[in-house]
C-alpha positions as semicolon CSV with decimal commas, in nm:
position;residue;x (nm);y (nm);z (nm)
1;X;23,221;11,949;-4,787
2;X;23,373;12,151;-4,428
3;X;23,034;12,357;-4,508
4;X;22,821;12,028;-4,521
5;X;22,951;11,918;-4,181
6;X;22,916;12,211;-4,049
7;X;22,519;12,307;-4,115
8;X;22,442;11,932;-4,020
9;X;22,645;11,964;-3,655
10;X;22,443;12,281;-3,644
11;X;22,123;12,144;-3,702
12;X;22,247;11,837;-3,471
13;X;22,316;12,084;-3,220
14;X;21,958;12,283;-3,221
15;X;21,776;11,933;-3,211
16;X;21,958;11,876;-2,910
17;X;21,841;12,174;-2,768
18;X;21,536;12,175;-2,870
19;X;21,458;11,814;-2,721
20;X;21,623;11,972;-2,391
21;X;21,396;12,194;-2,377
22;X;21,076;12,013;-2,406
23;X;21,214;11,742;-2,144
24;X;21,305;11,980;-1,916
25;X;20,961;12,228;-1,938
26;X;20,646;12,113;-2,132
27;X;20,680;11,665;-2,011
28;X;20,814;11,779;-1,666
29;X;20,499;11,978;-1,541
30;X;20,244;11,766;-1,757
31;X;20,392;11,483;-1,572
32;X;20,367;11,640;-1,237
33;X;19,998;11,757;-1,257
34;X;19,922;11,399;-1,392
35;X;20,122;11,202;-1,105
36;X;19,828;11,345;-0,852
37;X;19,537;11,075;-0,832
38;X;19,209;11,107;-0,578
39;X;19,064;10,821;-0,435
40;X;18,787;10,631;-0,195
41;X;18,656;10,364;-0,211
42;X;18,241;10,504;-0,215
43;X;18,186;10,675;-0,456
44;X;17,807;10,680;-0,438
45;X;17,594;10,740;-0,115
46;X;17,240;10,744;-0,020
47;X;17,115;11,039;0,240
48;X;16,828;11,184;0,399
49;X;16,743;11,551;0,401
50;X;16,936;11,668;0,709
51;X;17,240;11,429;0,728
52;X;17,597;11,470;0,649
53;X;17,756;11,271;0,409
54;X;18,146;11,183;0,485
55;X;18,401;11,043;0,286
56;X;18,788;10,925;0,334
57;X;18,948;11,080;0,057
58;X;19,304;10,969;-0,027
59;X;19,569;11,203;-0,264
60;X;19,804;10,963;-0,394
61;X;20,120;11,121;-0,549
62;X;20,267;10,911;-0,824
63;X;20,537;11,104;-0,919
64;X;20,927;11,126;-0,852
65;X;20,910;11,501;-0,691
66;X;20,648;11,652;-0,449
67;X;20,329;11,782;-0,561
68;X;20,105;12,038;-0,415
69;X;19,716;12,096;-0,509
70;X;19,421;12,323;-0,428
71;X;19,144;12,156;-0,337
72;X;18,730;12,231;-0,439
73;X;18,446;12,092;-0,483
74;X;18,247;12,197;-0,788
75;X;17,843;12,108;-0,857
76;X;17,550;12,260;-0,975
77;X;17,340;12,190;-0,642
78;X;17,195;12,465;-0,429
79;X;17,257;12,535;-0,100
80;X;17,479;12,233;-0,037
81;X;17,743;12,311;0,227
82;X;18,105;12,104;0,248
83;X;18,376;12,123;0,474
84;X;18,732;11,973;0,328
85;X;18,935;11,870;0,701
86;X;19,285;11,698;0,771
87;X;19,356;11,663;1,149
88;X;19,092;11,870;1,271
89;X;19,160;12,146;1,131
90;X;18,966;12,289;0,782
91;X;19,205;12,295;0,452
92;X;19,183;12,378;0,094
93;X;19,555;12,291;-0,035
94;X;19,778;12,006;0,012
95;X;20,095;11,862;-0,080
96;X;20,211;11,524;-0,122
97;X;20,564;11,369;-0,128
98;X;20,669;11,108;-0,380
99;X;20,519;10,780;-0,346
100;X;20,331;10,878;-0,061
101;X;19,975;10,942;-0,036
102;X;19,755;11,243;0,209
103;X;19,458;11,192;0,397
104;X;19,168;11,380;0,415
105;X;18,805;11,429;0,504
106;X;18,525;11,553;0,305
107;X;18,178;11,639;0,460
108;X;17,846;11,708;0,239
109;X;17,543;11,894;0,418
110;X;17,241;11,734;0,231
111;X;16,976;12,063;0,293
112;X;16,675;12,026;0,472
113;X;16,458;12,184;0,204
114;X;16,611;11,976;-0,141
115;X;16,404;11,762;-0,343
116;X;16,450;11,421;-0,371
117;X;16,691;11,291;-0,664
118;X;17,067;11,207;-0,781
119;X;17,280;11,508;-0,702
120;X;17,685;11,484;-0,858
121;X;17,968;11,654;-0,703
122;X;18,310;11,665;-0,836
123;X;18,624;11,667;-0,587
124;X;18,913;11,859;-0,751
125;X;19,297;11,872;-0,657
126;X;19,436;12,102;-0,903
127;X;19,402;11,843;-1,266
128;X;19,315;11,537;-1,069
129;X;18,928;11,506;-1,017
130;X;18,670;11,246;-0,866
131;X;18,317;11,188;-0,922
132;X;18,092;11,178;-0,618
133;X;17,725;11,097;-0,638
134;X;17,455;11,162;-0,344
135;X;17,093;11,010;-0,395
136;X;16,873;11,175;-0,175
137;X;16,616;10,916;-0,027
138;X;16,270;11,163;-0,011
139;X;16,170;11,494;-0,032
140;X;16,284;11,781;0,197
141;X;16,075;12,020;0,366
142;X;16,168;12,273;0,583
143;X;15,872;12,244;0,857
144;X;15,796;12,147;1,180
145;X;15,642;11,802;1,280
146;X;15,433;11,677;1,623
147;X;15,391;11,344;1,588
148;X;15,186;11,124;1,888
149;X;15,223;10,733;1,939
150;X;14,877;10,678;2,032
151;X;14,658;10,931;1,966
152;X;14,309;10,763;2,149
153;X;14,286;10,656;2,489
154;X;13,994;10,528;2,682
155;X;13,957;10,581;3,023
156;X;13,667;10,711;3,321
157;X;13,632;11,011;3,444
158;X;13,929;10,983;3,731
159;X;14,171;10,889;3,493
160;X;14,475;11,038;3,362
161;X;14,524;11,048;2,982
162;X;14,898;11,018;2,920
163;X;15,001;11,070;2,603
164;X;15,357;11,075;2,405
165;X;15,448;11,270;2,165
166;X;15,794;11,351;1,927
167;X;15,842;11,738;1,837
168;X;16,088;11,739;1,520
169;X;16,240;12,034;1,348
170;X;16,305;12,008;1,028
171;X;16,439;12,370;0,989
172;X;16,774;12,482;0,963
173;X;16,767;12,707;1,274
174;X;16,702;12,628;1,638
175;X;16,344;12,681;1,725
176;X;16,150;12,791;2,064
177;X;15,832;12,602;2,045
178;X;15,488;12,722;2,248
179;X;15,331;12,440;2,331
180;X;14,925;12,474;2,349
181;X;14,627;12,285;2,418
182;X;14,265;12,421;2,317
183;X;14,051;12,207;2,546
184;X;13,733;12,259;2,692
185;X;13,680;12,424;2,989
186;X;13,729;12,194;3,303
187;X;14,007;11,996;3,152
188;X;14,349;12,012;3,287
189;X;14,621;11,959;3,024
190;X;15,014;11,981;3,104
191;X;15,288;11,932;2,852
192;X;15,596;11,751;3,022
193;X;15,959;11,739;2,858
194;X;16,241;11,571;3,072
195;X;16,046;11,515;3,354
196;X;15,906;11,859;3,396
197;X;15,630;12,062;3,349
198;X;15,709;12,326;3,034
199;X;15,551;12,562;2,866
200;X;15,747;12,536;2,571
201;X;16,105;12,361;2,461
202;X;16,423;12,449;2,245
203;X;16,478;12,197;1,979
204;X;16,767;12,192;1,762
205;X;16,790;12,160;1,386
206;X;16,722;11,865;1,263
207;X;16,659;11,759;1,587
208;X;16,394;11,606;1,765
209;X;16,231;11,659;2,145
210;X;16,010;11,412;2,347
211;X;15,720;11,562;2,507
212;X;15,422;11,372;2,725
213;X;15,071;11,512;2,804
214;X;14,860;11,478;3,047
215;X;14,496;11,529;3,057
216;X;14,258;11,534;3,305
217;X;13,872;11,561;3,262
218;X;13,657;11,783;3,502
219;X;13,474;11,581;3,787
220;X;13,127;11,632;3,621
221;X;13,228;11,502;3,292
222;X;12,980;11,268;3,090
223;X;13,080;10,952;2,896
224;X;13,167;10,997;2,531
225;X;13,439;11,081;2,304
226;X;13,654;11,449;2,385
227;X;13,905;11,604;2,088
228;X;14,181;11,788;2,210
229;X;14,371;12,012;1,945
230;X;14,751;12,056;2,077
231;X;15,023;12,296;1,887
232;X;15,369;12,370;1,879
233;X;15,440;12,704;1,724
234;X;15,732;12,920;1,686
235;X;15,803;13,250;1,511
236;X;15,843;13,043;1,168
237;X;15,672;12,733;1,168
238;X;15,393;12,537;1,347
239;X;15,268;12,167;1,402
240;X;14,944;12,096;1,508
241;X;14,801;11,717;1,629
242;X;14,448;11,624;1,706
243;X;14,434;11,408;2,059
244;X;14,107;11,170;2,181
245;X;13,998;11,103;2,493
246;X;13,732;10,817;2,544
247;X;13,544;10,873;2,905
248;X;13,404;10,566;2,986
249;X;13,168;10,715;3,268
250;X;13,199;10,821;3,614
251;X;13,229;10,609;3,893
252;X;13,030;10,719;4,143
253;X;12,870;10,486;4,493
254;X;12,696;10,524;4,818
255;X;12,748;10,294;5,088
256;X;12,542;10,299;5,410
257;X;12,241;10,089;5,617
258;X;11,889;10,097;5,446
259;X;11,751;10,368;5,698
260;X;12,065;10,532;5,663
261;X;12,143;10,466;6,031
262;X;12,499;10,492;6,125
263;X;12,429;10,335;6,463
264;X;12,342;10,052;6,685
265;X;12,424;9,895;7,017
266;X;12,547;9,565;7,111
267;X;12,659;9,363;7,396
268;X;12,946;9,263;7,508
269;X;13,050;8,888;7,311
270;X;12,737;8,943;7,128
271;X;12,606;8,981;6,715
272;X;12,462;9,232;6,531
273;X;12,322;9,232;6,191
274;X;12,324;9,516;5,992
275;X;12,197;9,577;5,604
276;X;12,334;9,785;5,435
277;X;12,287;9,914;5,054
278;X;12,552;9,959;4,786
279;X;12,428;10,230;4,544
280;X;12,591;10,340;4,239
281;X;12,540;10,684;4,136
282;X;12,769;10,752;3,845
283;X;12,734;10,634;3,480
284;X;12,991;10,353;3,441
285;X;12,921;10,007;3,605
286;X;13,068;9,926;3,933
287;X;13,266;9,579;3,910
288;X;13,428;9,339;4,149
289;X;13,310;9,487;4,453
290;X;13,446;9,362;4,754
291;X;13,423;9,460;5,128
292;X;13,666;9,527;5,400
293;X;13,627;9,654;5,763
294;X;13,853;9,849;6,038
295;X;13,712;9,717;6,422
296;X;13,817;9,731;6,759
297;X;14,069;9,478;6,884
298;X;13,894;9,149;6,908
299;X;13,635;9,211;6,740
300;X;13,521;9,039;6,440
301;X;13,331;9,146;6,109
302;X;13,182;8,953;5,837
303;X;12,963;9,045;5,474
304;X;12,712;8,795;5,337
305;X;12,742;8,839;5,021
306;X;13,143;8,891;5,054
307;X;13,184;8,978;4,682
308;X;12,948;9,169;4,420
309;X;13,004;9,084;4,078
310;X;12,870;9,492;3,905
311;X;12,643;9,737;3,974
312;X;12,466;9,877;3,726
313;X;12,456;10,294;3,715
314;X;12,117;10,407;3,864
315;X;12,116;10,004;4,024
316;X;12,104;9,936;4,414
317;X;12,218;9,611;4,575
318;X;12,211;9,472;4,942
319;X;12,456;9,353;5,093
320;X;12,441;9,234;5,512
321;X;12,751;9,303;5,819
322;X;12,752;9,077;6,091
323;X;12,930;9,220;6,368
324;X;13,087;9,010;6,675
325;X;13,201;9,215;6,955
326;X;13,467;9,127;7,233
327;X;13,375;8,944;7,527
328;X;13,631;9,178;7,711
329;X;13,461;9,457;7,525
330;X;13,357;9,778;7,821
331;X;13,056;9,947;7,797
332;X;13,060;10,232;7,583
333;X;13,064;10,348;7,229
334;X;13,291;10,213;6,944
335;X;13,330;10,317;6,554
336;X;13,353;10,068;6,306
337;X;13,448;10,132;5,970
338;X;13,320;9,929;5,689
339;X;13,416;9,957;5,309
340;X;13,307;9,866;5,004
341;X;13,557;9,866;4,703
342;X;13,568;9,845;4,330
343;X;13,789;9,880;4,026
344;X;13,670;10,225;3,988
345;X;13,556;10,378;4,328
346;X;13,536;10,291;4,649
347;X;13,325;10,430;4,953
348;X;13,317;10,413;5,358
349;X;13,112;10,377;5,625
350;X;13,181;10,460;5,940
351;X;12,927;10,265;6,248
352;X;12,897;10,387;6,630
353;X;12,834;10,117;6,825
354;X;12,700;10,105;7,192
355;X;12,823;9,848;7,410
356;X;12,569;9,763;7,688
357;X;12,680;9,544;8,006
358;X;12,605;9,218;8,003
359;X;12,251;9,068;8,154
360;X;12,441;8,823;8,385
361;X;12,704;9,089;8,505
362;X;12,349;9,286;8,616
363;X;12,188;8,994;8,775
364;X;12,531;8,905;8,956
365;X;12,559;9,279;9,036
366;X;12,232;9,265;9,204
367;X;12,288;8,916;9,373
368;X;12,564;9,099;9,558
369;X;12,418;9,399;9,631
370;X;12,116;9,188;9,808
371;X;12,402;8,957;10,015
372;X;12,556;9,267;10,115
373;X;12,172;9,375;10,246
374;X;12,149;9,037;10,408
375;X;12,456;9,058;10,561
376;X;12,447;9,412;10,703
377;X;12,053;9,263;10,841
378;X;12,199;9,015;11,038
379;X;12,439;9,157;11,210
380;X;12,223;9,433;11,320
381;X;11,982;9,125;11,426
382;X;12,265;8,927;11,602
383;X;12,481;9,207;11,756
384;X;12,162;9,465;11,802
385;X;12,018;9,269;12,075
386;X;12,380;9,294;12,304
């Protein structure tokens, strides 16, 4: 019987220390690793080749003692890049006290050159994991891309053609861009980026540059439609665009008298009427002519017809001054500018104009050079006889 008692307290006593054991080891450090648990809230995010995904991830510690983890991200997607952050600073293990819970940041490069699709991501912390999903929303490319807002513009031949234009690279290095025009000869084209005339610009990755051009056609140009090929090209990658320019016609007039007599005389207080002959000489229509005039001081200047509705190119049509001068106006010679404007062009004549002395000022001039004669002759006839 003693030996009875004595093999069970031995067995007793090895049960004992056997279920010491696996408290103590194997439960305690299953326990710990499972007490870790990652969390946020989105698990699922839509991108565009380019951006960077972020997410709030939380390490909750549900244990009794502190845990520590290494952190990593694990997928089967190329060329992804991630950044694991907490405070500013980058990490890759963290620990956790009990009942508390660790903040940090994840940050997912979606590449510029992926193809378009559901791409998974798992976050580990040592045993504890979390699923992360990141839909790309369309195809990557790794390029360059000119893009211009409006492409045609319609003007005549003294216009400006302004266009705007976006410059986006879609590469994953920062790019010089030469900036070229292949016009034809005559044309002046200028490429303008902040406010300035350039050459060529620096554009980030995944960045984007606004540029404007401006063209101008040369004087002699004809009406009709002009392409304009522009590039931007660097070392690795160019974007071409295709630009229009509508010329309308030039505006072209001559304004002047029908004998093409820039002269006349006139009298002091008196009128003159002049006709003169608006001409236009380019190939667009003249419209909405009016006239204007620059004259002496007190005097006054009129046009019968005031207004001319168009003038057709190659077309001639009349139009009449009337020209008052001052009654105080001295003899002598006076300019007197007249103008004729339009939407398009405009064109000046400049008039001399002769003032001659008035006819009574003569007669009364000689009316007193006859009573001086009268009176010189008689006073040689009354004092000549003494």
């Amino acid at each position: 019987m003693l030996k009875f008692y004595r093999k069970s307290a031995f067995f007793l006593l090895a049960l004992f220390t056997a279920l010491t054991t696996v408290v103590t080891t194997g439960p305690s450090k299953a326990a710990a690793a499972g007490a870790l648990e990652l969390y946020t809230p989105y698990l699922e995010w839509s991108a565009a080749p380019g951006e960077t995904v972020s997410y709030s991830i939380d390490l909750i510690n549900r244990g009794s003692s502190t845990a520590s983890a290494g952190l990593s991200l694990e997928t089967k997607a190329k060329d992804w890049k991630y950044t694991l952050t907490a405070g500013g600073r980058d990490i890759s293990r963290i620990a956790v006290k009990p009942g508390e819970t660790q903040n940090f940041n994840l940050e997912l490069e979606v590449p510029l050159q992926v193809n378009k699709g559901r791409y998974s991501f798992t976050l580990k912390a040592d045993d504890s994991s979390l699923p992360l999903i990141v839909n790309v929303s369309e195809q990557g490319t790794f390029k360059t891309e000119l893009t211009v807002d409006q492409a045609n513009m319609e003007g005549h031949s003294d216009s400006t053609f302004t266009y705007s234009a976006v410059l986006r690279n879609r590469t994953t290095k920062k790019q010089t861009y030469a900036l070229q025009a292949q016009a034809e000869a005559g044309w002046d084209v200028r490429f303008k980026a902040d406010s300035n005339s350039v050459t060529s610009v620096e554009v980030e990755p995944n960045a984007e540059k606004s540029i404007t051009i401006e063209i101008k056609p040369p004087e002699n140009v004809q009406a009709g439609s002009f392409n304009i090929p522009i590039a931007a090209s660097s070392g690795e990658t160019t974007a071409n665009a295709e630009l229009e320019a509508v010329v309308t016609g030039t505006y072209e007039m001559q304004f002047t008298t029908k004998n093409n007599l820039l002269s006349t005389d006139i009298r002091a207080g008196g009128e003159r009427r002049m006709d003169f002959v608006v001409q236009n000489t380019g190939s667009a229509d003249l419209e909405d002519l009016s006239f204007s005039s620059n004259a002496p001081t007190g005097w006054e200047v009129s046009f019968e017809p005031s207004t001319i509705t168009s003038v057709a190119p190659g077309e001639s049509k009349q139009v009449q001054a009337i020209i008052k001068s001052s009654d105080k106006a001295l003899a002598g010679d006076y300019v007197v500018s007249l103008n004729a404007s339009s939407s398009g062009k405009s064109a000046a004549a400049d008039l001399r104009v002769t003032v001659k002395s008035s006819v009574l000022w003569g007669w009364i001039g000689v009316l007193i050079i006859l009573a001086v004669i009268a009176g010189i002759y008689y006073l040689f006839r009354k004092f000549g006889r003494r």
